[in-house]
C-alpha positions in Angstrom: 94.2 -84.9 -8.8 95.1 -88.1 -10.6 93.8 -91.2 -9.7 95.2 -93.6 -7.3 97.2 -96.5 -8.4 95.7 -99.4 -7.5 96.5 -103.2 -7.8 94.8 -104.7 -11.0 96.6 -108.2 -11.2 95.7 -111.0 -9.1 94.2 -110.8 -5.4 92.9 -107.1 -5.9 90.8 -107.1 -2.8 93.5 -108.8 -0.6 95.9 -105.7 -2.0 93.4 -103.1 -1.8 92.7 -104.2 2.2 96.6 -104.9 2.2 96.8 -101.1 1.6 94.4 -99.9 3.9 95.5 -101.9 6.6 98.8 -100.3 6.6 97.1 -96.5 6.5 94.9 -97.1 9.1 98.4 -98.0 11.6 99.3 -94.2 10.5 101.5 -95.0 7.2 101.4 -92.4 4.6 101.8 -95.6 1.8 102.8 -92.8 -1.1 103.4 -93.5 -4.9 106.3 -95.2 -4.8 104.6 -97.8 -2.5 101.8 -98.3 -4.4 103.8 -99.3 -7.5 105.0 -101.6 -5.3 101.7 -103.2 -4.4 100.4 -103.2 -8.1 103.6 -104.9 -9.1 103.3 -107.4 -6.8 99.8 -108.0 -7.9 100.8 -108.2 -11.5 103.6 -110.6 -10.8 101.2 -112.9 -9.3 99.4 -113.0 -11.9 101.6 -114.4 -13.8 102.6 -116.9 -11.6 100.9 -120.9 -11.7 97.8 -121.5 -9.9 97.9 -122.1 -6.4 95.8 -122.4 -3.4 98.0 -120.1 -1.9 98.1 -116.7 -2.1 102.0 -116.2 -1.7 104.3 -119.2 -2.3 108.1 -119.3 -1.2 108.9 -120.0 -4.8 106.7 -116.9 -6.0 108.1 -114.4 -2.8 111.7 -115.2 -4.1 111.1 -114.6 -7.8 109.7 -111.4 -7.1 112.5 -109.9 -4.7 115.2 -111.7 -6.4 117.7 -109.1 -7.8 117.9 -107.9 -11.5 120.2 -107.4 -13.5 122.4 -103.9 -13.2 119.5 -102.3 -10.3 120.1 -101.3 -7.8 120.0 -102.8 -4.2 117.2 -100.7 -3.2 114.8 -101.5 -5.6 115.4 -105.1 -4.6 115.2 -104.2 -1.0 111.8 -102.5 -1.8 110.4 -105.3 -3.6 111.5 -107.8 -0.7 110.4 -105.4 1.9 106.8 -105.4 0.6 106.5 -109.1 -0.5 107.5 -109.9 3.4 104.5 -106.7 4.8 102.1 -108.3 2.4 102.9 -112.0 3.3 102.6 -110.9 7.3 99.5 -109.1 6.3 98.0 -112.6 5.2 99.6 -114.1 8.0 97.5 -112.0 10.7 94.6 -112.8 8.6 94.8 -116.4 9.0 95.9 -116.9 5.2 98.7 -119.6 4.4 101.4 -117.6 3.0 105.3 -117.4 3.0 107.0 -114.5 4.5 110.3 -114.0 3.6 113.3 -113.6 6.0 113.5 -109.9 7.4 116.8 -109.5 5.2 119.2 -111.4 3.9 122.4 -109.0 4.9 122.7 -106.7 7.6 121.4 -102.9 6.8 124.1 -100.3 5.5 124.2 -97.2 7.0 122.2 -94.6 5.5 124.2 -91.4 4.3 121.1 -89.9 3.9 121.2 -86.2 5.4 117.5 -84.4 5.5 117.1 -80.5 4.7 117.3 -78.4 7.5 115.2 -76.2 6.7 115.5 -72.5 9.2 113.0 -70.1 10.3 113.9 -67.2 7.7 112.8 -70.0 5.0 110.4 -71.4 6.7 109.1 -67.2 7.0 109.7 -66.9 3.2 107.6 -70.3 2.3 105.2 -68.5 4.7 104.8 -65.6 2.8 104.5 -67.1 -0.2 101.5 -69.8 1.3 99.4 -66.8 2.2 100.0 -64.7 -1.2 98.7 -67.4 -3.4 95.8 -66.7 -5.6 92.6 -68.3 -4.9 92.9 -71.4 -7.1 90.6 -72.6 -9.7 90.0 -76.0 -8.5 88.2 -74.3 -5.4 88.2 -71.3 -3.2 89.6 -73.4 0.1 93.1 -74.4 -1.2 95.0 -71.7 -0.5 93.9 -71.4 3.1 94.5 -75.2 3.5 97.9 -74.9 2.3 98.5 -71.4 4.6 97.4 -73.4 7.8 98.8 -77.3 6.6 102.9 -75.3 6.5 102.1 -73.9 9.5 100.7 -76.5 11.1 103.6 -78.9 9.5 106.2 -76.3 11.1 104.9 -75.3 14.2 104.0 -79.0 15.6 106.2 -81.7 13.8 103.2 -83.5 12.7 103.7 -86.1 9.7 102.0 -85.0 6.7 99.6 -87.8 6.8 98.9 -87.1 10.0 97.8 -83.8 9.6 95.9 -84.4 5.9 94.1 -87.4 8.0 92.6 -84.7 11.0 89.3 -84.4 11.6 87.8 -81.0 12.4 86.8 -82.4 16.0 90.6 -83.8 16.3 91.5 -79.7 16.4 90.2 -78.3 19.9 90.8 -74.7 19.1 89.4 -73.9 22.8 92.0 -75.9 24.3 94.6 -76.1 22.0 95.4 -79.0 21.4 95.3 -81.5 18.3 94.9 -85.2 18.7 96.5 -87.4 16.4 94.4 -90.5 16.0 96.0 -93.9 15.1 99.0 -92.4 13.7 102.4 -94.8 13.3 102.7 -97.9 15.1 98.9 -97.3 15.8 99.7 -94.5 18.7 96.9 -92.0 19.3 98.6 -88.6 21.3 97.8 -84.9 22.0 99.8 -82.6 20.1 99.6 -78.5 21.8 99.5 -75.6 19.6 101.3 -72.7 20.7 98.9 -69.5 21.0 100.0 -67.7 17.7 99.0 -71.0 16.0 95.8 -71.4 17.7 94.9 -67.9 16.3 96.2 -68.6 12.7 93.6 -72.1 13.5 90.9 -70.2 14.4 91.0 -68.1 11.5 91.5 -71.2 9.2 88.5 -72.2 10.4 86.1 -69.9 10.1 87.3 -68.8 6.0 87.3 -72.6 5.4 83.6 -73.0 7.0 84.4 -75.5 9.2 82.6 -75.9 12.5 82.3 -77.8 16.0 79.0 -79.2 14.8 80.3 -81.3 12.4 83.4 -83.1 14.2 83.7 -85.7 11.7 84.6 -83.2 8.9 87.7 -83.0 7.2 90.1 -80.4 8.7 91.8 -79.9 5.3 89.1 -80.7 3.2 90.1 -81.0 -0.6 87.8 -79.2 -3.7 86.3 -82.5 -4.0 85.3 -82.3 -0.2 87.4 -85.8 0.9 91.2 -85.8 2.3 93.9 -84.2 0.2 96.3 -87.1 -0.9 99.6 -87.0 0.2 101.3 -87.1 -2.7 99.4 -84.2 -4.4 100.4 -81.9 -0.9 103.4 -82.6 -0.5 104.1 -81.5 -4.3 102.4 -78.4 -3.5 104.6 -77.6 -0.6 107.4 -78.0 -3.0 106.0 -75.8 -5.0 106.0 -73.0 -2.8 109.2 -74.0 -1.0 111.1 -73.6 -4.9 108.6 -70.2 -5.2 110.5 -68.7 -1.5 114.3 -69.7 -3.0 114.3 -72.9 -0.6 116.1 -76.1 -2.2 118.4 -78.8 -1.5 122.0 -78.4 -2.3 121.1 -80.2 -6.0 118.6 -77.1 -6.5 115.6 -79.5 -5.9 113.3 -78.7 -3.6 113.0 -80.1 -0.1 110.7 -82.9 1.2 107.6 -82.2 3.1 109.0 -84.2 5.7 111.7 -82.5 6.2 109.6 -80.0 7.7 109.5 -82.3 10.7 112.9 -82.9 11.0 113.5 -79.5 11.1 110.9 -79.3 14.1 112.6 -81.0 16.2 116.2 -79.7 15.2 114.6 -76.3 16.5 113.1 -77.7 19.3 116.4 -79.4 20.7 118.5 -76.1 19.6 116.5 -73.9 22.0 116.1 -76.7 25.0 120.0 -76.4 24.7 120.3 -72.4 23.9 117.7 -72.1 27.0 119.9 -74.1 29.0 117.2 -77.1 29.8 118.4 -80.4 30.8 118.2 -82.3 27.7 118.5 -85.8 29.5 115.3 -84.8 31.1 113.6 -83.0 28.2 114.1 -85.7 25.2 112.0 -88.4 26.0 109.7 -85.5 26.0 110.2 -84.7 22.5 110.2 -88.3 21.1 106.4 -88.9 22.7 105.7 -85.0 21.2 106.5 -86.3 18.1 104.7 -89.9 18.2 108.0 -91.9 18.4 108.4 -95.1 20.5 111.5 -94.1 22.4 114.4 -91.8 22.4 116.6 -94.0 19.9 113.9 -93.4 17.1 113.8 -89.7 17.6 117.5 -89.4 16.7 116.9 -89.9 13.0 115.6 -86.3 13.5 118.5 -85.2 15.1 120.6 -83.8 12.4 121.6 -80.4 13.3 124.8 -78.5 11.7 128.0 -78.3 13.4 127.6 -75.2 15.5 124.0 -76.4 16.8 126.0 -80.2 17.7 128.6 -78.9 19.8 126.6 -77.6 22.8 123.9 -80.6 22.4 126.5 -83.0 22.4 128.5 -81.6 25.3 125.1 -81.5 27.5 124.9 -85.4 26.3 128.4 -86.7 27.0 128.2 -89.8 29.0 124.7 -89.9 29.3 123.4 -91.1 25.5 126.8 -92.1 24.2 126.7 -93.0 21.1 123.1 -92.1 20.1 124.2 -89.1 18.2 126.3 -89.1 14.9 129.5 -87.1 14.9 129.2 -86.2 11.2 129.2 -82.7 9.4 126.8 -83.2 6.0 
């Protein structure tokens, strides 16, 4: 596993905490994030001495825009000047935080990979005939249960990399998530056919009740898997079952949870369930903080919209897109 980028300009212990801050409120904080932070650091080091760790004139250098990029990677480099400078903030350090933006967000034409059960069978299939790996005997049952797991209960993948062995009540059923986004703890049930697949996990991975405080997918090196390094492991075997996006990439790890819920919704509405009742449901299933922020999950095909939408009319107007990507 390569190491972790880490900041190495100025202020590296007020980055470092900066970062772990932000995990421990249930942010995965991948790669791309922790370029971010180093560049950040780097910048700043650069920058003339000041008793202040983030000046207005240093925040605004570093977000202003470059020439010919993007207005993403500007956004991104505003976004985590502002989340470092509220960071100091709550700390009690003087430090200038940015406006929120300086024009109003675009609409995203992002669509995620819907990913169905046939796939999600075949990526299955392929999870449970890997080869024991050389790294150590326990990765390809981790990865066997984590797909599962990641399909069966909507879970975000650093939520489930981040369980604990005494999180997973295999006598009840039920997983707690612990401090997971926005700092939410909630019980997450397993359905009985995953309980079994669990219990198994379990007992070829060694783990047991006695030692709660274990990791649940412990990594060869006997710490947490990182993020990154799963999730390009699920890719792997999602390219391996003949899964990819339209450009022949493969899918996100996190489109594993959309597709949870897409499921979930489809049957409520194939079963006939009042979906007025049974959303709000869902959203606190899936950790979110009300039924607006479990739309983004929402994006179903065409066929799967119609009957959802009809069940809707008049009651959340305007919470679901009418698109077809």
């Amino acid at each position: 596993m390569p190491a972790e980028i880490t900041p190495d300009g100025a202020f590296p212990e007020l980055f470092s905490e900066y970062v772990e801050y932000k995990r421990g409120l249930g942010y995965v904080y991948p790669d791309s994030r922790l370029y971010l932070v180093r560049r950040l650091s780097r910048f700043l080091a650069t920058r003339p001495a000041d008793e202040r760790v983030l000046t207005r004139q240093s925040a605004e250098a570093f977000a202003s825009p470059c020439e010919a990029e993007s207005p993403g990677s500007a956004a991104g480099r505003r976004g985590i000047a502002r989340q470092f400078a509220l960071f100091l903030r709550w700390k009690g350090i003087d430090a200038w935080v940015l406006p929120e933006r300086e024009q109003p967000r675009q609409p995203s034409s992002f669509a995620p990979r819907i990913i169905t059960a046939e796939e999600m069978a075949r990526v299955i299939a392929c999870a449970d005939a890997r080869p024991a790996s050389r790294c150590g005997p326990q990765t390809q049952p981790v990865y066997a249960m984590l797909v599962r797991l990641l399909w069966c209960c909507g879970l975000r993948i650093g939520e489930a990399l981040s369980l604990l062995v005494g999180d997973v009540d295999l006598v009840e059923a039920v997983i707690t998530v612990r401090k997971a986004k926005h700092n939410r703890t909630r019980l997450v049930p397993m359905s009985p056919s995953l309980t079994v697949h669990a219990r198994r996990y379990s007992a070829a991975a060694g783990l047991v009740p006695e030692d709660p405080a274990a990791w649940f997918f412990p990594s060869p090196r006997g710490g947490a898997y990182h993020p990154g390094s799963a999730t390009a492991h699920i890719q792997t075997l999602m390219l391996e079952a003949g899964v990819t996006t339209a450009s022949g990439h493969a899918p996100r790890a996190h489109d594993l949870r959309h597709s949870y819920a897409v499921a979930a919704l489809a049957k409520m509405q194939a079963d006939g369930v009042d979906i007025y009742a049974t959303l709000p449901l869902l959203a606190t299933y899936m950790g979110h903080a009300d039924i607006v922020s479990a739309e983004y999950y929402l994006r179903l095909d065409p066929s799967a919209w119609t009957g959802i939408e009809q069940a809707m009319a008049g009651t959340y107007a305007g919470i679901f897109p009418h698109e077809t990507a």
